[in-house]
PATORDO-857988 format. One record per residue: residue in three letters; x, y, z of N, C-alpha, C in turn. Coordinates in steps of 0.001 Angstrom, whole numbers, plus 500000, padded with zeros to 6 digits. Atoms other than C-alpha are relative to their C-alpha. Example, Ala and Ser with C-alpha at 12.3 -4.5 7.8 and 13.67 -1.06 7.14 Angstrom:
2
Ala500890498810500000512300495500507800500900501200500000 Ser499180498810499940513670498940507140499230501090500730 
// end
This chain:
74
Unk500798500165501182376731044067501975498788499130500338 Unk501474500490499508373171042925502150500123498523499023 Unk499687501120500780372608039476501243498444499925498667 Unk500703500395500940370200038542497951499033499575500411 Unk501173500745499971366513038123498844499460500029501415 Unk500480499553498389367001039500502670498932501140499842 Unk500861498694499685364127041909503611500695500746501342 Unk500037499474499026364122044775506009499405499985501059 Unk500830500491498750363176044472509180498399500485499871 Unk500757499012500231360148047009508218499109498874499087 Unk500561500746501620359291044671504617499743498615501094 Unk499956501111499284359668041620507235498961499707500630 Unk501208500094499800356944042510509334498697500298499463 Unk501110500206500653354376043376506986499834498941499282 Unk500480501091500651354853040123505183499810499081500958 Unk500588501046499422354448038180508413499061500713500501 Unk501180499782499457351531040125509563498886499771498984 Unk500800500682500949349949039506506428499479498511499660 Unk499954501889500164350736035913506549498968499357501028 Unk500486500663498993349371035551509584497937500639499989 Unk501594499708500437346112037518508566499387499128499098 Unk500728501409500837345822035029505846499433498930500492 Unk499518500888499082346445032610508216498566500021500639 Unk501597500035499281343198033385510522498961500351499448 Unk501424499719501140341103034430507281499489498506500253 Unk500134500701500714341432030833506243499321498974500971 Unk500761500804499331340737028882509675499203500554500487 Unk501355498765499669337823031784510435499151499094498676 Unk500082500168500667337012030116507253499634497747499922 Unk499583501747499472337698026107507913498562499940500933 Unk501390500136499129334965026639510750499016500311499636 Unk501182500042500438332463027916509042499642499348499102 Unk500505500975501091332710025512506613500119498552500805 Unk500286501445498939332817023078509555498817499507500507 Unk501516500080499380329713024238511069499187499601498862 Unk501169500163500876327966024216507897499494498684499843 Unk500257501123500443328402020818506759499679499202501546 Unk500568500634499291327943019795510285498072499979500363 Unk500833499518500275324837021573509794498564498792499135 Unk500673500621500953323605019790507035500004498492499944 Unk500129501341499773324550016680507628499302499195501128 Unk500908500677498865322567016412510738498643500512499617 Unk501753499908501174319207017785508284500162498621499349 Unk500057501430501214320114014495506507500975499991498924 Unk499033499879501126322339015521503460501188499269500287 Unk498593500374500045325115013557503462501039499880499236 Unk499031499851501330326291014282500071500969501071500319 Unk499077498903500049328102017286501363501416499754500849 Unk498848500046498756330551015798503647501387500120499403 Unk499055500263500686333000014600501346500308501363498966 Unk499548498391500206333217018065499374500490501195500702 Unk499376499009499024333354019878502615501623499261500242 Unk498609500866499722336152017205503562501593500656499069 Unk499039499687501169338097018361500057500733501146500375 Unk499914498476500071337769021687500407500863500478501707 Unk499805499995498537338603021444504342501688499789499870 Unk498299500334500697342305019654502775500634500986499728 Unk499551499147500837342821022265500640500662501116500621 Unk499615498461499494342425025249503033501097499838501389 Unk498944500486499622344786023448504974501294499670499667 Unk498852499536501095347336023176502331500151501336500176 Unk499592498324499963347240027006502160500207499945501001 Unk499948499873498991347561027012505688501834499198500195 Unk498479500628499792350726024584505751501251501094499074 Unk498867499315501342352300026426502348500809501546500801 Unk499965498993499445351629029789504338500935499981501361 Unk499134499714499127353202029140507305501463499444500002 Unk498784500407500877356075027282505304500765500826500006 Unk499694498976500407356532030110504033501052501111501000 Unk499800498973499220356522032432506851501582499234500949 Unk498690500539499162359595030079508634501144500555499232 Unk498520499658501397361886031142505305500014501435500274 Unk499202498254499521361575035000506284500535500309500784 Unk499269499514498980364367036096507676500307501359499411 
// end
């Protein structure tokens, strides 16, 4: 009998290949919002650091949650 909440091997790998596409959206994503503000902050702006900083947290949260995640599929 199958246990409650197991996937198939089939359902298994499309949710970790997805995960892991998320996964390199988000730090494909992290860097360009790395470069930018490094960008700008060497024009002078320095108001942007601390927003990039936030936002930099954040997509790192998704990044932790996501691969959280991906350890619980079995």
């Amino acid at each position: 009998m199958k246990r409650r909440g197991s996937f198939a091997r089939s359902q298994r790998m499309t949710i970790i290949n997805s995960i892991l596409a998320m996964v390199a959206l988000i730090v494909v994503l992290q860097i360009w919002l790395f470069s930018a503000t490094v960008n700008s902050y060497l024009d002078g702006d320095t108001t942007i650091a601390l927003p990039a900083a936030l936002a930099s947290l954040v997509c790192l949260g998704f990044n932790l949650g996501l691969l959280r995640y991906l350890s619980r599929v079995r």
